[in-house]
N, CA, C and O atoms as a DFTB+ gen file, in Angstrom:
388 C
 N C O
     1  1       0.856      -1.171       0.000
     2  2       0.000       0.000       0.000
     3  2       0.902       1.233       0.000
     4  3       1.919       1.273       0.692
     5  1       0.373       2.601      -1.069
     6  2       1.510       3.472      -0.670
     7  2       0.729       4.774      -0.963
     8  3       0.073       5.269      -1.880
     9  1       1.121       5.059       0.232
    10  2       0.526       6.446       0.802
    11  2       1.112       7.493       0.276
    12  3       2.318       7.659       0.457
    13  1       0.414       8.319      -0.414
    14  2       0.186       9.604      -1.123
    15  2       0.082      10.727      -0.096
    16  3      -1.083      10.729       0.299
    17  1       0.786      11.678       0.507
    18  2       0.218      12.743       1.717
    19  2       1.244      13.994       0.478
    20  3       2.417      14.012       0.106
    21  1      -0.049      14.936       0.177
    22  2       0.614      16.161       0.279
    23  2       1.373      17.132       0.640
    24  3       1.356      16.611       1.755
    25  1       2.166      18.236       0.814
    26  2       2.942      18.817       1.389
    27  2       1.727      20.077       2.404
    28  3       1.892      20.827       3.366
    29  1       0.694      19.761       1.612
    30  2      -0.380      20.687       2.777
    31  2      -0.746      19.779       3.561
    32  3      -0.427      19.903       4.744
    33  1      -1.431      18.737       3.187
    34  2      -2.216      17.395       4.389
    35  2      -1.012      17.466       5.069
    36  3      -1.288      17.825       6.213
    37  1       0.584      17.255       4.911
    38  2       1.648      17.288       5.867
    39  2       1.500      18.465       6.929
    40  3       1.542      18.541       8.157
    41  1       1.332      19.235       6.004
    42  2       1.414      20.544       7.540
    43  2       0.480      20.457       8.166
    44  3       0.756      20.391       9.364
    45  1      -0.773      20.411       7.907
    46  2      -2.086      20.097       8.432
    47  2      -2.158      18.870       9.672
    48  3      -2.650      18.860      10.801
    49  1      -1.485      17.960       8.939
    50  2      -1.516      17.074      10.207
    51  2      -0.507      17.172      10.947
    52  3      -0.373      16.190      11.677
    53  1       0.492      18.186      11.098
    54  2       1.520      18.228      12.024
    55  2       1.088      19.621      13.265
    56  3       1.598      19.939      14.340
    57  1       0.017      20.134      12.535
    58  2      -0.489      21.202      13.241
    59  2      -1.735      20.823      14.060
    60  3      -2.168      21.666      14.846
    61  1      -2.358      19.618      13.948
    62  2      -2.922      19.169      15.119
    63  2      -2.514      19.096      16.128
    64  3      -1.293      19.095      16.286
    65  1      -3.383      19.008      17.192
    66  2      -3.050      18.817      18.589
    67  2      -3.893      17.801      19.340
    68  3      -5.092      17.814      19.618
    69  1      -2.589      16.598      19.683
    70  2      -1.576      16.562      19.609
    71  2      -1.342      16.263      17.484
    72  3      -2.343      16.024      16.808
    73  1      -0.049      16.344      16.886
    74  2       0.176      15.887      15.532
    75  2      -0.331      14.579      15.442
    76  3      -0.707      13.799      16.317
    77  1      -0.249      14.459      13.845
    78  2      -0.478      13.341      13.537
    79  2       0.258      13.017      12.682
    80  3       0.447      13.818      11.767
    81  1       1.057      11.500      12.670
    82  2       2.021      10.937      12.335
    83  2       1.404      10.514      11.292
    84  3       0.184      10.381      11.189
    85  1       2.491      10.207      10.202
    86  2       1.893       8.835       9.322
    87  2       2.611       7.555       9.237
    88  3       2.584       6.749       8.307
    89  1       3.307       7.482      10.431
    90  2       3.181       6.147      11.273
    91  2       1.745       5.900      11.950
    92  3       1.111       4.858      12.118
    93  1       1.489       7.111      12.246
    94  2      -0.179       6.600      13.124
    95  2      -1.419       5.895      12.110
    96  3      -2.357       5.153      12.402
    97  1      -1.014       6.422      10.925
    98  2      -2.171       6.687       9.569
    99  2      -2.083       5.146       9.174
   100  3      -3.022       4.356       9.269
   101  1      -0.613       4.805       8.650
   102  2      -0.076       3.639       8.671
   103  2      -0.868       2.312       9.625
   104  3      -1.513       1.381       9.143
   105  1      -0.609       2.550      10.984
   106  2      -0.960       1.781      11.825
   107  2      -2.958       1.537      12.049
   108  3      -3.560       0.540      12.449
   109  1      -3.408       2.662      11.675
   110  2      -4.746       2.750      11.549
   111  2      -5.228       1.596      10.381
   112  3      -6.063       0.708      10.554
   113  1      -4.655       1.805       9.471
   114  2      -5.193       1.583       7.971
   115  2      -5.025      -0.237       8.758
   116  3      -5.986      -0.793       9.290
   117  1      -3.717      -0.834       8.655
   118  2      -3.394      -2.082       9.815
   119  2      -4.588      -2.169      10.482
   120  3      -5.266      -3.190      10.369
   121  1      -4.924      -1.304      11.120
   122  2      -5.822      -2.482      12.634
   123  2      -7.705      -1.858      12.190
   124  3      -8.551      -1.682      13.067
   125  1      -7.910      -1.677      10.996
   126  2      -9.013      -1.423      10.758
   127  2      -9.752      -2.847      11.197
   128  3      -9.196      -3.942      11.104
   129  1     -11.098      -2.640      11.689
   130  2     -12.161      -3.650      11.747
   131  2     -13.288      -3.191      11.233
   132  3     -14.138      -4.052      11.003
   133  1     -13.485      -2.377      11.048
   134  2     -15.206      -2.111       9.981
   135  2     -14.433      -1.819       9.050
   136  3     -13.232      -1.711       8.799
   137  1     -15.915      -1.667       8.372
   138  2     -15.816      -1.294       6.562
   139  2     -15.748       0.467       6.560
   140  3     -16.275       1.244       7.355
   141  1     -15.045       0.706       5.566
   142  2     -14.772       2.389       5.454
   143  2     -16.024       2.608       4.633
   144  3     -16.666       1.805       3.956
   145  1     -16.257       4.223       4.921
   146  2     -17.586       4.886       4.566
   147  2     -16.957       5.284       3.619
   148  3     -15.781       5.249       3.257
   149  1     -18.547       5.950       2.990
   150  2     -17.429       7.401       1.778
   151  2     -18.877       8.652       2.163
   152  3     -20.060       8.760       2.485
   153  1     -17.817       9.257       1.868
   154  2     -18.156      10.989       2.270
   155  2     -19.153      11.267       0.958
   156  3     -18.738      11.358      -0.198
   157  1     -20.467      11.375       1.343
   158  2     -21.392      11.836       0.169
   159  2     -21.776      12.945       0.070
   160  3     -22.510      13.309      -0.849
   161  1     -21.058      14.233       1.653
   162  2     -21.711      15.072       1.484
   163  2     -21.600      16.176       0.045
   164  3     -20.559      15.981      -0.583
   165  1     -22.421      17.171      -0.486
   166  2     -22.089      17.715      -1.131
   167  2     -20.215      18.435      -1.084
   168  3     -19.285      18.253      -1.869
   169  1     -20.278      19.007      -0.194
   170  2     -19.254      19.910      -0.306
   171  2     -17.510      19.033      -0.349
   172  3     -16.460      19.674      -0.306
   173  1     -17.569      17.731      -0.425
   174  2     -16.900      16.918      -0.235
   175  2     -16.407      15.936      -1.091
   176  3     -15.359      15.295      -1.004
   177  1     -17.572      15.882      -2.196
   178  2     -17.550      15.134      -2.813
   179  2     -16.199      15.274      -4.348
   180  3     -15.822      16.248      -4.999
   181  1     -15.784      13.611      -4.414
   182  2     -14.251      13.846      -5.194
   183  2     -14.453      12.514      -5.998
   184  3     -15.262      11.594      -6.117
   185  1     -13.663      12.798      -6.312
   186  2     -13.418      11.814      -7.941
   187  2     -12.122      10.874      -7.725
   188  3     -11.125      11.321      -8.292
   189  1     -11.961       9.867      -7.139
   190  2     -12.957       8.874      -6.915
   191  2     -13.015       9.443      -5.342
   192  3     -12.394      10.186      -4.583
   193  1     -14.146       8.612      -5.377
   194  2     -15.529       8.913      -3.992
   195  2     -13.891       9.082      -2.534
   196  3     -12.931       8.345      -2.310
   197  1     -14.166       9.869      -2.164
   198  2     -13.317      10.063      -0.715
   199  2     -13.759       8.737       0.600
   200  3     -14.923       8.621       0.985
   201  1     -12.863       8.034       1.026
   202  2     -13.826       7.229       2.048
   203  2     -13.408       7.239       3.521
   204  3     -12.236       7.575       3.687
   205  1     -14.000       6.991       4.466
   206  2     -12.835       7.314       5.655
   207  2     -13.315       6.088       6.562
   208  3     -14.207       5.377       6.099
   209  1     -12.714       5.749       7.998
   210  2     -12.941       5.007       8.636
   211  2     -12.606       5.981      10.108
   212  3     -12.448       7.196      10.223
   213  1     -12.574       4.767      11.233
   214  2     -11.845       5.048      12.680
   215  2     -11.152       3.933      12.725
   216  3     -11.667       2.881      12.349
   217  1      -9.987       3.980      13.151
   218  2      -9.171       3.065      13.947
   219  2      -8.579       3.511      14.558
   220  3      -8.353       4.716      14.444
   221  1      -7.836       2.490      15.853
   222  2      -6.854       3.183      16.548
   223  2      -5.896       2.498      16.050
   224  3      -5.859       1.446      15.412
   225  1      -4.542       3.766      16.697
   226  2      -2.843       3.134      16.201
   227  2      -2.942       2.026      17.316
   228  3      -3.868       1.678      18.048
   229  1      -1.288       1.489      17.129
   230  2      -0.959       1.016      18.050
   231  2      -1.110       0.532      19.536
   232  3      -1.349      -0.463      20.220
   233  1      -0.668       2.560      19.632
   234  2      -1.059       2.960      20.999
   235  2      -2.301       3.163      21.932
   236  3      -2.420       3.480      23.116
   237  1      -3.163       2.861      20.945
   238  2      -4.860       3.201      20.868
   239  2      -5.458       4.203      20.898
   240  3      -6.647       4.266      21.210
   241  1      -4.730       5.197      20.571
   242  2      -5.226       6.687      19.900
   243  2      -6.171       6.180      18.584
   244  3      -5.932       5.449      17.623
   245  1      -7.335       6.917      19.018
   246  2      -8.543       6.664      17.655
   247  2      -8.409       7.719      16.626
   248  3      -8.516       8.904      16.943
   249  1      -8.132       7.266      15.151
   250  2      -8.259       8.484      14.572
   251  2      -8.983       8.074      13.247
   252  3      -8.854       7.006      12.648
   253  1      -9.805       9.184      12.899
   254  2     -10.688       8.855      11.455
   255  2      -9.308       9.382      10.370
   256  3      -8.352      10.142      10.521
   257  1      -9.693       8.734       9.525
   258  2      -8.727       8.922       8.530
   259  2      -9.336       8.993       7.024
   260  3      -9.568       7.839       6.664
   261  1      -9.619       9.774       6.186
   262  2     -10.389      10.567       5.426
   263  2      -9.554       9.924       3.914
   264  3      -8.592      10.666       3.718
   265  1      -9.614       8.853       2.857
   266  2      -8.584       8.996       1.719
   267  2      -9.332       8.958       0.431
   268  3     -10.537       9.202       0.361
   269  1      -8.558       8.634      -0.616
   270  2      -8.897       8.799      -1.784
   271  2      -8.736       6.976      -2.265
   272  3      -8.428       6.639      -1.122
   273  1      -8.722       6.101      -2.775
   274  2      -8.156       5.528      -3.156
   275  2      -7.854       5.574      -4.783
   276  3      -8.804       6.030      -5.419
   277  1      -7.000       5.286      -5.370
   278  2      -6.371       5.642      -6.935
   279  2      -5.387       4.385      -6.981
   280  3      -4.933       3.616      -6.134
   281  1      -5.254       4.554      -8.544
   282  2      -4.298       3.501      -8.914
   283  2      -2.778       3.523      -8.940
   284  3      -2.025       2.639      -9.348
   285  1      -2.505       4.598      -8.474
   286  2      -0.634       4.750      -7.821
   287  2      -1.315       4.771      -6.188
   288  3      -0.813       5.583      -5.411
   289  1      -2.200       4.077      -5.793
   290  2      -2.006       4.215      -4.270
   291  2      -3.298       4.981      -3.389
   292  3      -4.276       5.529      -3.898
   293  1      -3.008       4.854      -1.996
   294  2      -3.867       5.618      -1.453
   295  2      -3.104       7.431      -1.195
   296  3      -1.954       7.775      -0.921
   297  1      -4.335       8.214      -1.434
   298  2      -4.105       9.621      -1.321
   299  2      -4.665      10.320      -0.028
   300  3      -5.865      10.583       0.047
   301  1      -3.707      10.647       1.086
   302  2      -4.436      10.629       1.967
   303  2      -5.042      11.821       2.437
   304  3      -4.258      12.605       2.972
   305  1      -6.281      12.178       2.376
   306  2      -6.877      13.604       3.165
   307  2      -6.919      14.498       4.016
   308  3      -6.924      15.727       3.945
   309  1      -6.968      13.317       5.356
   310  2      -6.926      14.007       6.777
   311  2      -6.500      13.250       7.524
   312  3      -5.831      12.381       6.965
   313  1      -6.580      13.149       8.695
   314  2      -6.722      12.308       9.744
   315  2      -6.878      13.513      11.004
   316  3      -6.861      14.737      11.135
   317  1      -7.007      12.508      11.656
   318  2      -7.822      13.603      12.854
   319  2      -8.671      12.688      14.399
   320  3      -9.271      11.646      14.137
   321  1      -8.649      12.992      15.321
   322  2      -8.975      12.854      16.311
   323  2     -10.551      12.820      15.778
   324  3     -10.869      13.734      15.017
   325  1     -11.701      11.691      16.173
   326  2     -13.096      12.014      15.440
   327  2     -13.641      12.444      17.184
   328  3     -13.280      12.223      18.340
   329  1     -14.699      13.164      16.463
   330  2     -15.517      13.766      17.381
   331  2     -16.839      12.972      17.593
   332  3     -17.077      12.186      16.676
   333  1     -17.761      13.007      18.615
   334  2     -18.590      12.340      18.971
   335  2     -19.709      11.513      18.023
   336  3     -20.138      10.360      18.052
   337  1     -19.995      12.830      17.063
   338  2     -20.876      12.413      15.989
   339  2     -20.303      11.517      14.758
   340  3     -20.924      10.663      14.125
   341  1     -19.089      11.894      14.601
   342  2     -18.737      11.114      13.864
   343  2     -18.321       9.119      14.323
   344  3     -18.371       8.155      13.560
   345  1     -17.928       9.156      15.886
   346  2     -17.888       7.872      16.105
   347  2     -19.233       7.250      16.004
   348  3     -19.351       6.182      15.403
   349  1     -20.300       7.863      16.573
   350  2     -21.405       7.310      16.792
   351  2     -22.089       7.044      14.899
   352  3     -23.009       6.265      14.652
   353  1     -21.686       7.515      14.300
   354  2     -21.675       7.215      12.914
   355  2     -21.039       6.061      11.891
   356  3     -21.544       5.386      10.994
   357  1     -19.948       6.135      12.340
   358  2     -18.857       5.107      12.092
   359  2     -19.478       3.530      12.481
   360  3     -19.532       2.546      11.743
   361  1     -19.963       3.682      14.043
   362  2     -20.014       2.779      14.585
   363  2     -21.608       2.099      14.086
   364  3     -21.990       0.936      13.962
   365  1     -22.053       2.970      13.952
   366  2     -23.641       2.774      12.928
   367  2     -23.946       1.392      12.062
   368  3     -24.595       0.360      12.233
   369  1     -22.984       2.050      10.889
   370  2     -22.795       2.300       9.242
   371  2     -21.543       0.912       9.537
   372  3     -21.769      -0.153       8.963
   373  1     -20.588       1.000      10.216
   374  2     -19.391       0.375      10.012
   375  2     -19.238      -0.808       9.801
   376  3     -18.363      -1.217       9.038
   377  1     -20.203      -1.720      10.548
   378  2     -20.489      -2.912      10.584
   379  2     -21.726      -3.503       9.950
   380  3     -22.746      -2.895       9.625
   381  1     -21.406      -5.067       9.804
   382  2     -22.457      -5.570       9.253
   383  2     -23.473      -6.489      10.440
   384  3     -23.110      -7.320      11.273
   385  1     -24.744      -6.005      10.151
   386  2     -25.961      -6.376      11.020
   387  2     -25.784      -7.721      11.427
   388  3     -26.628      -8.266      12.139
């Protein structure tokens, strides 16, 4: 798998608090257990479909992680600490009944 991060998504995720590694992104993508969503909202919407999940790293820091997938690889969006609505979403949608 080979991760695509911009030189903006780089600064972006180093300017979180706390940062975000892409060792962490890495380790997420690893210990996924649901199925990744994709982002339908209007203002969001990308070519091909954007999809994201939650996992935690390693360490068990949870982080949603926002990508593209393409044929040189995954392109990665965001990552980020998820907020309430979004776990309770994840956790919805993520699994199968």
């Amino acid at each position: 798998m080979k991760l695509h991060i911009s030189a903006a998504v780089r600064e972006k995720l180093a300017n979180k608090t706390p940062p975000v590694s892409e060792s962490e992104i890495v380790q997420c993508f690893a210990n996924r257990t649901g199925k990744d969503l994709i982002d339908t909202r209007a203002d969001n919407m990308t070519n091909p479909l954007t999809r994201w999940f939650i996992a935690e790293t390693d360490f068990g820091r949870k982080l949603k992680v926002a990508y593209m997938p393409t044929v040189n690889g995954i392109v990665i969006k965001s990552a980020y600490d998820p907020n309430d609505e979004e776990k309770r979403i994840y956790n919805k949608y993520s699994h199968p009944i």
